[in-house]
Residue, then its C-alpha position, 0 to 999 in steps of 0.5 A: x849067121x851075123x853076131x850082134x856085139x855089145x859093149x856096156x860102157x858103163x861097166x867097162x874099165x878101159x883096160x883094152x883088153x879087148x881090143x889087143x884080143x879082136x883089133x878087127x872089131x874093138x878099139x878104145x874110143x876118146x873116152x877111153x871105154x872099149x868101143x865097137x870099130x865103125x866099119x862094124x858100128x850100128x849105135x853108139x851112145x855115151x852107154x853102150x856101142x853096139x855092132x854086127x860082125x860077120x861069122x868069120x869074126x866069131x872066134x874073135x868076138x867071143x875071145x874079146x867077151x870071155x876075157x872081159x875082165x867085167x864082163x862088158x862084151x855080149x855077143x849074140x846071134x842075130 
């Protein structure tokens, strides 16, 4: 089953983590906020980045979410 992932940019601190946990999915935009990888990308706002990853990329996903120091990342099933 596909995961809707979300990045709140406002909480986010940039401090890419999570990009070093799931590169595959998360990168640091020109903003310097955690954002979901176009390929994975369905909106952006200067709010939040939201993405649909494939089941493979759960493990992933999930790391990048429990590490999030400010809790930023939400995974859910879609």
């Amino acid at each position: 089953m596909p995961l809707k992932v979300l990045v709140d940019k406002s909480t986010c601190i940039g401090c890419g983590v999570a990009p070093a946990t799931c590169p595959q999915v998360f990168e640091l935009g020109p903003d310097g906020k955690n954002r979901v990888r176009d390929e994975y990308s369905i909106s952006e706002t200067p709010e939040e980045s939201v993405g649909q990853v494939p089941d493979d990329l759960a493990d992933c996903v999930r790391a990048a979410e429990a590490s999030c120091p400010v809790s930023a990342i939400k995974v859910e099933e879609v």
